[in-house]
N, C-alpha and C positions, 0 to 999 in steps of 0.2 A: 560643542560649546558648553562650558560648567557652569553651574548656576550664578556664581561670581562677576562671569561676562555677562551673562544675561543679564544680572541686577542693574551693569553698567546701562543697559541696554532703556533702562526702565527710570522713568519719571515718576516718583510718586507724591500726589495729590501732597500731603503733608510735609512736602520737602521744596516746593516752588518757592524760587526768590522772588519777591516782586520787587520792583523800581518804579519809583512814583514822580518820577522827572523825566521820563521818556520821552514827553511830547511836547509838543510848541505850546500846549494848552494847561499846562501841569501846574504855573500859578493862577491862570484865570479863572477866577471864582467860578463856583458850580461845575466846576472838570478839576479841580486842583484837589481832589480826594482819593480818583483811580488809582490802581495796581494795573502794570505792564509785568506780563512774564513771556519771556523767549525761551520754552522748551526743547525745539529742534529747530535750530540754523537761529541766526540773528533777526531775522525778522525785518521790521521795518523801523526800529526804534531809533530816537534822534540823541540818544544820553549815550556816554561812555560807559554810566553805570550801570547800565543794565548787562543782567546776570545772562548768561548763555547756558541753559542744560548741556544739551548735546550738541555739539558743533557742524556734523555733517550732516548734510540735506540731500533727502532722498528725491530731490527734484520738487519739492514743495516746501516749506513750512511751517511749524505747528505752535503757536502761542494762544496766551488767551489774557482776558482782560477780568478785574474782580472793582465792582466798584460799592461802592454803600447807597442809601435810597437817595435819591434825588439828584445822583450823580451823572452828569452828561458828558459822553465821548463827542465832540467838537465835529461840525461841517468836515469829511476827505471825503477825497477820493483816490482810486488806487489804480495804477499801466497794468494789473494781473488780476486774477480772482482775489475774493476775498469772501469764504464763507464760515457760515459760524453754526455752532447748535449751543443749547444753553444748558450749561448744564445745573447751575442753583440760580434760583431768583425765578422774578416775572421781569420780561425787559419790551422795551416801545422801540422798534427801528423805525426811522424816518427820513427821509430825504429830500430831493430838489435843492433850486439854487438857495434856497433860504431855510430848508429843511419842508418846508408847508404843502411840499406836493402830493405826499400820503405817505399813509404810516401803517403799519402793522404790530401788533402785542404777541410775543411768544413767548410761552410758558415752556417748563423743564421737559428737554428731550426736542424740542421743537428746533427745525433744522432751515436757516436760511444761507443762498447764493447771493449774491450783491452784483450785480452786473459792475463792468468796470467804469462805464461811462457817465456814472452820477456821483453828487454831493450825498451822502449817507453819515448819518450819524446814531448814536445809541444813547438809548437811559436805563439804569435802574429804579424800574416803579414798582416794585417791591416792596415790604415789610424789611425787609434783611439786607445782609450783605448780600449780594448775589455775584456769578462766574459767567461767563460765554467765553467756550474754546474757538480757539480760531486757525483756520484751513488758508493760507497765504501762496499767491503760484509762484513759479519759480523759483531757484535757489537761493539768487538775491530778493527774492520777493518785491522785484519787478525797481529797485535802485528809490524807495522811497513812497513816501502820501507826499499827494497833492491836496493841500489845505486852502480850504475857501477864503477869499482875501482879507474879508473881516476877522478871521481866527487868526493869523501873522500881525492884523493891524492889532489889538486887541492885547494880544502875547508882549507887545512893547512896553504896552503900557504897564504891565507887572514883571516888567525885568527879563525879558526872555527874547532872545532874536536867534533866527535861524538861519546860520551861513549856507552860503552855494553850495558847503562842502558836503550840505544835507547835515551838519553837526551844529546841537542846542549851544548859548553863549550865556552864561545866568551873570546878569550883574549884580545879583545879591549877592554872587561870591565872588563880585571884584573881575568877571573876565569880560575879556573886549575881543570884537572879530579881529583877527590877524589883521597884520598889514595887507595891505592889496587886498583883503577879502571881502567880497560884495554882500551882502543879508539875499537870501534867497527873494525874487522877485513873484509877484503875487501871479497867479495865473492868469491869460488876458484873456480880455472880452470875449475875443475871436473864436477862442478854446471855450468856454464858458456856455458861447453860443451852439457851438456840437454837443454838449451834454442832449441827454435822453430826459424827458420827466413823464416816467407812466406815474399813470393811476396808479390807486390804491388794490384794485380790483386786479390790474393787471401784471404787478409786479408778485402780487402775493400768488396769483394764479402758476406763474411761468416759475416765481422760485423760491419758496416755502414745500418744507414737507410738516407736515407735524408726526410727532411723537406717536401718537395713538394709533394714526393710519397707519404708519410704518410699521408698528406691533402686530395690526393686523394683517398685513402685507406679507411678513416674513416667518407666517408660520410653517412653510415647508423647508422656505430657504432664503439665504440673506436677499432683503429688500435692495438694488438697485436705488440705490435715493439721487447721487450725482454723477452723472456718466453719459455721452452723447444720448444712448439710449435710454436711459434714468427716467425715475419719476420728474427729476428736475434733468431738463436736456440741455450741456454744458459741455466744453471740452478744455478746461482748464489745465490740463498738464499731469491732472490729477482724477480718482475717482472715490466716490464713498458709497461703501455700504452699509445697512444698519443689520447686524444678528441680534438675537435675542434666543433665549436659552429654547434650545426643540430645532433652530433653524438651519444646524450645521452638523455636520457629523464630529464625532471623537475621535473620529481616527485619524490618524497625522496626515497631512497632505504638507504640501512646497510648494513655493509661486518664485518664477525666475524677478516676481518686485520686491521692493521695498516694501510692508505692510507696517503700518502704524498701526497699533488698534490704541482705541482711545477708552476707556468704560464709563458709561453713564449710569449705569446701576445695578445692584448685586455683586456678588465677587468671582471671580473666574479664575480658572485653571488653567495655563499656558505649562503645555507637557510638549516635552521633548524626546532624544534618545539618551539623554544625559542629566537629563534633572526635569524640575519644574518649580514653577514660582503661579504667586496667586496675587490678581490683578483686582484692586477696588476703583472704587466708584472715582472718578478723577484722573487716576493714573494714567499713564500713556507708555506705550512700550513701542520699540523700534523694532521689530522682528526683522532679521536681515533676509536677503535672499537666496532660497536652494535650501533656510534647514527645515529640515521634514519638524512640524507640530503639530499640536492638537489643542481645542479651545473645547472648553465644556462648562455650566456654571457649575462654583464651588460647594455650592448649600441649597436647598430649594428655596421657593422666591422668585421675583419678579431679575430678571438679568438681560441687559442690554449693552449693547456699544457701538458706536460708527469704526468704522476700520477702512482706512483712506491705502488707496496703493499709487503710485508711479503712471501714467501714462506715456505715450511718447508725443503726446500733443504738445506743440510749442505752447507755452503758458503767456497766451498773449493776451490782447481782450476779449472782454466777451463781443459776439455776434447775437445781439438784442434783435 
């Protein structure tokens, strides 16, 4: 592979399109500020405009959300995984049928699971703009969110309706659902009633890692963070590990998956038999599968990254 391919291969941090019409929630005050990015595969986004990095999906997913402070990601929920680490900001996850069943705060590098079977929403309570990368199962990333009734109801009222076809309708620019075509139906009671609402205590227990443990975790060799057998026990379709610079060898190895590495911080060195390229904080690289590499950090310094591979798990719900 020449360093050319590889580039193609690579998402970098300073190069993400974002699209800020993606969701049913995009004019509703207090969420009408967000950035949606789809880095690898389409993701789950409800706009035509939103930008596609890399179009083939290695059996998962990878996009991520940038919002400014006091910005809220609206009541979903999602048929696959949906895990995140943060990579700038401080952010509040929350969830239940009204968001109020408990919450958690994670800080940069901090890594959360989302069970499939709850209302989950985000903020940025941060100073800053802040980022959270996101980990989506499946290729289609599971055919859509399931958004809480009052978020649909809500979207009307500032011009936005969402057809059955799963595709946004903006009447500030004049469009109407086709003919024959229904507004996406709120999800009922019945369904509503199967949702999960742990604690605070218990959600953060079973699927939260944070940052620092995992530092310490992975000083011989990469931490296990999402994998049946993981710090967090999951089997999403997908797996993550966290490196950090000391935890892995230099010397080139192969894996018959797909490897994403993702970098959370310091700069890295992806060497090959044919070149090499250098990976910063943000970036995301698509490593294919069978070529022999080697990761090492670029500079000394503090260097980290989650690196997500393929499983052959069907990427269904999670088993809470």
């Amino acid at each position: 592979m020449t360093p050319d391919q590889m580039e193609d291969r690579i998402v970098r941090f300073e190069d993400l399109v974002p699209c800020r019409t993606a969701f049913i929630d995009a004019h509703t005050p207090g969420s009408d500020q967000k950035e949606n990015f789809t880095i690898i595969g389409g993701g789950v986004s409800e706009s035509p405009d939103q930008y596609v990095h890399i179009e083939e999906t290695p059996g998962f997913n990878i996009g991520a959300a940038g919002q400014p402070p006091g910005c809220v990601n609206s009541l979903h929920t999602h048929h696959t995984a949906e895990a995140f680490f943060v990579l700038k900001g401080r952010w509040r996850f929350f969830w239940g049928r009204y968001g109020k069943s408990g919450e958690v705060v994670l800080e940069e590098g901090d890594f959360i699971n989302l069970p499939t079977q709850i209302f989950r929403g985000f903020e940025n309570i941060g100073t800053d703009y802040g980022m959270i990368m996101a980990m989506l199962g499946g290729d289609d990333a599971g055919g859509g969110v399931v958004w809480a009734p009052e978020v649909l109801e809500a979207a009307i009222h500032h011009g936005l309706v969402l057809g059955e076809d799963n595709k946004l309708y903006d009447s500030k620019w004049g469009e109407k659902l086709p003919a024959g075509m229904k507004p996406m139906q709120p999800i009922s009671q019945a369904e509503i009633d199967e949702l999960i609402d742990p604690s605070s205590s218990e959600l953060v227990t079973r699927c939260v890692a944070r940052y620092w443990d995992l530092m310490a975790f992975s000083d011989d060799s990469p931490a296990d963070v999402l994998s049946a057998d993981g710090l967090i026990k999951d089997k999403p379709g997908f797996k993550v590990d966290f490196i950090k610079g000391g935890s892995i060898s230099d010397e080139l190895y192969s894996s018959e998956r797909h490897e994403i590495l993702m970098v959370m911080r310091g700069h890295w060195r992806l060497a090959w038999d044919d070149g090499a390229k250098i990976l910063a904080p943000g970036d995301v690289c698509a490593v294919p599968p069978g070529l022999k590499h080697s990761l090492k950090p670029a500079m000394s310094g503090e260097a980290s990254m989650y690196r997500v591979t393929n499983t052959d798990d069907p990427a269904g719900p999670t088993h809470w």
